[in-house]
C-alpha positions in Angstrom: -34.0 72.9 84.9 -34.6 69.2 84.0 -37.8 70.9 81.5 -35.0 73.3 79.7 -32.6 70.5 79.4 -35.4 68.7 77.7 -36.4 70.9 75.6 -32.7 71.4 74.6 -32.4 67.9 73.9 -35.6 67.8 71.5 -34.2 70.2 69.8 -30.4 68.8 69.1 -32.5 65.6 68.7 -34.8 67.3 65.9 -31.9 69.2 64.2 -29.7 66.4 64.2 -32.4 64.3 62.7 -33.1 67.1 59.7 -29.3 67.0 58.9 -29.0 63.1 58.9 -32.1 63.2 56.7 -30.7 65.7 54.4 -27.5 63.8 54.2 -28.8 60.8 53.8 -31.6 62.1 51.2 -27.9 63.8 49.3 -26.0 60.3 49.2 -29.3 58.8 48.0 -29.6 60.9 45.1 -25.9 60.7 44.2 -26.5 57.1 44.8 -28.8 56.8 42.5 -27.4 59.4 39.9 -24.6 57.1 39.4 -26.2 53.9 39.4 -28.9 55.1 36.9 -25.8 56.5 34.6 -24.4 53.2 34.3 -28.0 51.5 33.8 -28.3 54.3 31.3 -25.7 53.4 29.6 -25.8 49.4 30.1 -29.5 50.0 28.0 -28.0 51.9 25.1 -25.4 49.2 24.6 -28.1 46.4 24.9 -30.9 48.4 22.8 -28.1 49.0 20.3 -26.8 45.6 19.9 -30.3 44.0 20.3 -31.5 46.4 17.4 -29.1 44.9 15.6 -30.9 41.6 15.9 -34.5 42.1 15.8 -36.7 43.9 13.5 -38.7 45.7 16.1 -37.5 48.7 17.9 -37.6 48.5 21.8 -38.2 52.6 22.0 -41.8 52.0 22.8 -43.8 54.8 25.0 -44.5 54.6 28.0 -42.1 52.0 29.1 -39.0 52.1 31.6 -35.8 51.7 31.8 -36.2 47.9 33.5 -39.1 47.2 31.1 -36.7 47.9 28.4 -33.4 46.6 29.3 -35.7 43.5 29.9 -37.1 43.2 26.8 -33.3 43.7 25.3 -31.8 41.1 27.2 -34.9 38.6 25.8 -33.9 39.9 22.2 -30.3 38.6 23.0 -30.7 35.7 24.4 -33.0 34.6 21.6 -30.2 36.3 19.3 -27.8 34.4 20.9 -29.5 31.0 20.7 -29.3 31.5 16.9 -25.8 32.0 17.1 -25.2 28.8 18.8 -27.0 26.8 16.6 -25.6 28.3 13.6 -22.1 27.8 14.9 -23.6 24.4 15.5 -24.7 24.0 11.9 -21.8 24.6 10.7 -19.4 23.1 12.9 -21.6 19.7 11.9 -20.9 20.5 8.6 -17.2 21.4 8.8 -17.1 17.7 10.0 -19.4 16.4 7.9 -17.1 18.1 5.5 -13.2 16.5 7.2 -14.9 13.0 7.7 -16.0 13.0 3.7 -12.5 13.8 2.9 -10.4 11.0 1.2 -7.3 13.5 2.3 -5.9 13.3 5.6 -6.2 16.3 7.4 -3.9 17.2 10.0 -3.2 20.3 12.8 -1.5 21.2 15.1 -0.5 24.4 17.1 2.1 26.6 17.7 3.9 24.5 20.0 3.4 21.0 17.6 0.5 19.4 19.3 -2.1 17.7 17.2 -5.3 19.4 17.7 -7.5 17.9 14.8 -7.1 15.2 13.1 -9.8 13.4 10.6 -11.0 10.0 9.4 -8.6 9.9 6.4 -5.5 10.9 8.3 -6.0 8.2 11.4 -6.2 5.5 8.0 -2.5 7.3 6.8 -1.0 7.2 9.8 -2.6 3.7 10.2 -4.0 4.0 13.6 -7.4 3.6 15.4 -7.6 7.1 16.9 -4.7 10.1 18.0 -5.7 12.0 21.1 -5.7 15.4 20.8 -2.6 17.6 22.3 -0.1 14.9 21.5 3.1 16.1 20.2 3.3 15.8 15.9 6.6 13.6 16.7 4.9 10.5 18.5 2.3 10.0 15.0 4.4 11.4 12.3 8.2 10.0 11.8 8.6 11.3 8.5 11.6 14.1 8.7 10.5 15.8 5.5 6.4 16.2 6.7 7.7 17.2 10.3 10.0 20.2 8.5 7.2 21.2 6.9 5.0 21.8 9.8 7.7 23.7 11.3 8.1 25.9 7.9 4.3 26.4 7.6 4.2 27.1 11.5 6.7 30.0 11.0 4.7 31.7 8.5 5.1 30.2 5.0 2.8 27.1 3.3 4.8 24.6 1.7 4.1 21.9 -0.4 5.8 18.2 -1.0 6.1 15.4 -3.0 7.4 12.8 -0.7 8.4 9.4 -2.1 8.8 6.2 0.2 12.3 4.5 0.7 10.6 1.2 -1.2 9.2 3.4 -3.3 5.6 1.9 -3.0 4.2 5.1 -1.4 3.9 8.5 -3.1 2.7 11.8 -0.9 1.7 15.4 -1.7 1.4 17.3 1.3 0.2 20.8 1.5 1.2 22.9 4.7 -0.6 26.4 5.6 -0.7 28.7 8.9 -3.7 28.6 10.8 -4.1 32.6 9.9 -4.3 34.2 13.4 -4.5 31.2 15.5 -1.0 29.8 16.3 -0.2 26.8 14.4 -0.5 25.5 10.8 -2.8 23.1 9.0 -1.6 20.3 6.6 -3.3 18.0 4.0 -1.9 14.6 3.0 -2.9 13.3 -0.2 -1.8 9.4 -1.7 -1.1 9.5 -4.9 0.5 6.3 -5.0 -2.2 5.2 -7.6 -2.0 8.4 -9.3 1.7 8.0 -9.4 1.7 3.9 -10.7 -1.1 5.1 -13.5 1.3 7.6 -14.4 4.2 5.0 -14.5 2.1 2.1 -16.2 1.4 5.1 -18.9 4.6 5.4 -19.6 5.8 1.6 -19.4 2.5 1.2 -22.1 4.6 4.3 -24.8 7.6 2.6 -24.2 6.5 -1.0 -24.7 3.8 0.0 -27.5 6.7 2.3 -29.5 9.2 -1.0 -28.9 6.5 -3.8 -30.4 5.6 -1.5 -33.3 8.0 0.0 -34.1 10.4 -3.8 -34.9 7.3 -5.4 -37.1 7.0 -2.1 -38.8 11.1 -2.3 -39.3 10.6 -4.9 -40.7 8.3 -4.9 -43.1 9.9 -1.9 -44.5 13.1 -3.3 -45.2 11.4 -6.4 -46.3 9.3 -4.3 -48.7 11.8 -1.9 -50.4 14.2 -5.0 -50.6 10.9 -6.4 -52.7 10.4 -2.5 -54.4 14.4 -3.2 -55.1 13.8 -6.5 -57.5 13.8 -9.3 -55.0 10.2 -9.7 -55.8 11.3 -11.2 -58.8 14.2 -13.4 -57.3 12.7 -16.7 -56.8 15.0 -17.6 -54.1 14.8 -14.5 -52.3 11.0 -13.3 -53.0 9.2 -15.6 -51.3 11.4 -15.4 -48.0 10.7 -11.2 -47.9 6.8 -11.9 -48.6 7.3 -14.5 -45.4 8.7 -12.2 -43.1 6.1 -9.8 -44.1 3.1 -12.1 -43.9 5.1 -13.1 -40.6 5.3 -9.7 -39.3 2.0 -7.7 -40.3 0.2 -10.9 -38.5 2.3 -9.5 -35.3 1.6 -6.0 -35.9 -2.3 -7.1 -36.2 -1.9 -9.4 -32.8 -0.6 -6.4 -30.8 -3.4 -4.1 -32.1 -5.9 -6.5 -31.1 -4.6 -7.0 -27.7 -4.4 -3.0 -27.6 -8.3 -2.8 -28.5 -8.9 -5.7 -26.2 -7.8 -3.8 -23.1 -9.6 -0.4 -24.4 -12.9 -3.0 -24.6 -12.0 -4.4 -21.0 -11.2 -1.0 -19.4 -14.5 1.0 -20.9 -16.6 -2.7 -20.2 -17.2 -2.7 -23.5 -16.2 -6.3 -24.1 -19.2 -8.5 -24.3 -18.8 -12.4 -23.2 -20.6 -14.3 -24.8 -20.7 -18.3 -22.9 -21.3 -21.6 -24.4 -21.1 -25.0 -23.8 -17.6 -25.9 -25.0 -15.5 -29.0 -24.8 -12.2 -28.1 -22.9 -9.7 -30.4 -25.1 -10.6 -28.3 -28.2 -9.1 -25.1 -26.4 -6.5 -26.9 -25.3 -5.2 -28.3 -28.5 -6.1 -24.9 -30.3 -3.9 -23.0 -27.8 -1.0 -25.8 -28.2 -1.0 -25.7 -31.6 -0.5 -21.8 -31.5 2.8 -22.3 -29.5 3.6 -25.7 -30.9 6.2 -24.3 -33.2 8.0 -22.4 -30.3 8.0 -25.0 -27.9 9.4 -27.2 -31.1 12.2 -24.7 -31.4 13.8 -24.4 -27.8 13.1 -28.7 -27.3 10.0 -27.7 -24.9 8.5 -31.0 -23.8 4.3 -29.9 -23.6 2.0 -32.2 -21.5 -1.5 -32.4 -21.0 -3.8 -34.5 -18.6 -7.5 -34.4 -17.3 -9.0 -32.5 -20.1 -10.4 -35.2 -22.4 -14.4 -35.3 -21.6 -15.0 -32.2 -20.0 -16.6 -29.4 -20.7 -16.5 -25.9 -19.6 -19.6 -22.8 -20.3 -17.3 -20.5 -21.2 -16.4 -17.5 -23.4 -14.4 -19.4 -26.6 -12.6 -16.3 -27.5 -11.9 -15.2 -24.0 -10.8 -18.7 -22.8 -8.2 -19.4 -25.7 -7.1 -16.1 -25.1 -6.0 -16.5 -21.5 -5.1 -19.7 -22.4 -2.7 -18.5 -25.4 -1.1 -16.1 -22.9 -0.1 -18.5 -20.7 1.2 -20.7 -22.6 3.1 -18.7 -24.2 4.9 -16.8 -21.2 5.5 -20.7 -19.9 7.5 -21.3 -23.0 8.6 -18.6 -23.4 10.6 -18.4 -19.9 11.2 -21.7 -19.6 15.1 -22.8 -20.4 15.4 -24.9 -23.7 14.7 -28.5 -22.8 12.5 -27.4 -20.3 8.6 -28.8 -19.3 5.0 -27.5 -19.9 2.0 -29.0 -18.7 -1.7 -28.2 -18.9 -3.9 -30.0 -16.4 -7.9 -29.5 -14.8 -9.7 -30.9 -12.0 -12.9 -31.0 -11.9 -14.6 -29.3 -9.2 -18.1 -28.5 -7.6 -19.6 -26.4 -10.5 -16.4 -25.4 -11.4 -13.3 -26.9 -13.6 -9.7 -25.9 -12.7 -6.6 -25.4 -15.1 -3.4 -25.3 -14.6 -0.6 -24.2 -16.3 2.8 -25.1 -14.8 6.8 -25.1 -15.8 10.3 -25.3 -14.3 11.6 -22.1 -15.7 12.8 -19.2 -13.1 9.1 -18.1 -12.2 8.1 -15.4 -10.4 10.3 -14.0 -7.6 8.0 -13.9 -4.4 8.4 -10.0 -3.8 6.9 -9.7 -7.4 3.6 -11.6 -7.1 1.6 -9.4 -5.8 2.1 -7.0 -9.4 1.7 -10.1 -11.5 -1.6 -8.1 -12.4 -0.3 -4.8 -13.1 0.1 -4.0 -16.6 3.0 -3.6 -19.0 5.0 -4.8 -15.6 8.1 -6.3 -16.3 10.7 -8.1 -13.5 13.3 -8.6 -16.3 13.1 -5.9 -18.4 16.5 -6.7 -20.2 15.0 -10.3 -21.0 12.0 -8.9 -22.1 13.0 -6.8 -24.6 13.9 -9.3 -27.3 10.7 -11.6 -26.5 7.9 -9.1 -27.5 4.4 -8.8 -26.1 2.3 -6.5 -24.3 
């Protein structure tokens, strides 16, 4: 009895075992069916895209399925490492590109954060540095560049010519969306230069048409009185020829203060220094406004110049000299004082010119060298000069 119930249990043992095996061997191969259809299919992706990068082809014989999703993921990585440093390449020079710029660059996303900003726009907003993702409204408190972030953040570029309350400060600003990304991108450019070349252009036509056009006047009328028979007045003649003498000497002053500027500008105009005594100048540029300061009672003074002597450009020096002196009288109330002094200094001899007219007002001095610039431009009118 115990042999047969052995036996028995061999047997159940045995076919138990040959039905576990045979399961086992059936989830095995469906196991493995479905594992190697997704590694199958994971090595056609990476053979494709790695044929894409590489001139070889991994279809070699005689290699597997590991050997060649190996080889694939070695053609990717080195693939990839290109990509990164091309992306560095050029994100170097992107910002090689923004820190170049003499425009400030600015942009933000869709909700209004600041999320690049370069060298030129941290000198506009004159500040040391912005940290990215803080809001547009705590760097910019212009109303019109804030409105036109919102306008190009909704869709549309704009573009602006903004003008400062003081008017010293001229802005074009360019907006544009970002394209896909949320948010826009703007570019500041000053063209407050731009803008005061543009001005001192058209201060120079309307000051240029104003001098020429009176000495011309005038020697017109003078001439065709002259044409008319006054040339043969002898009371009369000699005045007209005067005033025309008079008045072509002016028209010849202003061109040569015209060409003297185009000589400056283009550093054309050669000094030429010599030893010179300083009292010569001085008289010479006296003399030239002598008849002026004769005519409004304008007492002229000068001190410290006797003895010294200057290397200097003659023209040049009598020039500046002229100038002076002549917006000193000229400005100065009748009955008014003009003085010309120099100190002597270490390798170096100081004049000055001084009177007690109006002068300058203080918010004016710092355009006292801006061309054609005038503070009274009604007073100016009748007085003449470039």
């Amino acid at each position: 009895t115990v042999d047969s119930t052995v036996k028995k249990m061999r047997i159940f043992i045995l076919v138990a075992a040959a039905l576990g095996l045979a399961l086992a061997i059936f989830m095995s191969l469906l196991a493995s069916q479905l594992l190697s259809r997704r590694l199958r299919n994971l090595l056609g992706r990476a053979r494709r895209m790695a044929d894409r990068h590489g001139e070889l082809s991994l279809r070699q014989p005689g290699a597997d399925e590991i050997t060649v999703l190996h080889r694939s993921l070695d053609r990717l990585g080195e693939a990839l490492e290109g990509i990164v440093a091309t992306l560095a390449h050029e994100r170097d020079r992107f910002a090689a590109v923004l820190d170049g710029m003499k425009e400030a660059v600015i942009a933000v996303d869709g909700e209004q954060r600041v999320t690049l900003v370069n060298p030129a726009a941290l000198e506009f907003l004159e500040v040391s540095a912005v940290e990215l993702g803080t809001p547009l409204e705590a760097v910019i408190t212009s109303p019109e560049i804030l409105e036109a972030f919102e306008t190009a953040i909704g869709g549309q570029g704009t573009e602006l010519d903004i003008v400062a309350r003081d008017d010293t400060r001229h802005v074009l600003c360019r907006a544009a969306p970002s394209g896909s990304v949320a948010g826009c991108i703007m570019v500041l450019h000053d063209v407050t230069r731009l803008k005061r070349l543009e001005r001192m252009r058209r201060d120079f036509v309307a000051n240029v048409s104003h001098e020429l056009r009176t000495p011309v006047s005038v020697i017109r009328i003078n001439a065709e009185a002259l044409a008319d028979g006054a040339i043969s007045d002898p009371a009369t003649g000699p005045r007209f020829v005067s005033a025309l003498l008079r008045n072509a000497e002016r028209l010849s002053d202003l061109i040569s203060d015209l060409l003297d500027i185009s000589r400056i500008e283009s550093g054309l105009y050669q000094m030429e220094p010599d030893l010179i005594d300083l009292v010569d100048s001085v008289s010479h540029a006296t003399e030239s406004i002598d008849e002026l300061a004769k005519k409004k009672d304008i007492k002229v003074s000068i001190s410290g110049v006797d003895g010294v002597k200057v290397s200097a450009d003659l023209r040049a020096l009598q020039h500046v000299l002229i100038n002076l002196l002549q917006n000193a009288v000229r400005y100065t109330q009748d009955g008014g004082k003009v003085s010309i002094s120099a100190e002597r200094g270490i390798g170096i001899v100081r004049i000055e010119i001084s009177d007690n007219g109006p002068g300058i007002p203080d918010k004016y001095h710092k355009r006292i060298f801006e061309r054609f610039f005038r503070v009274d431009k009604g007073r100016s009118t009748h007085m003449g000069g470039t």
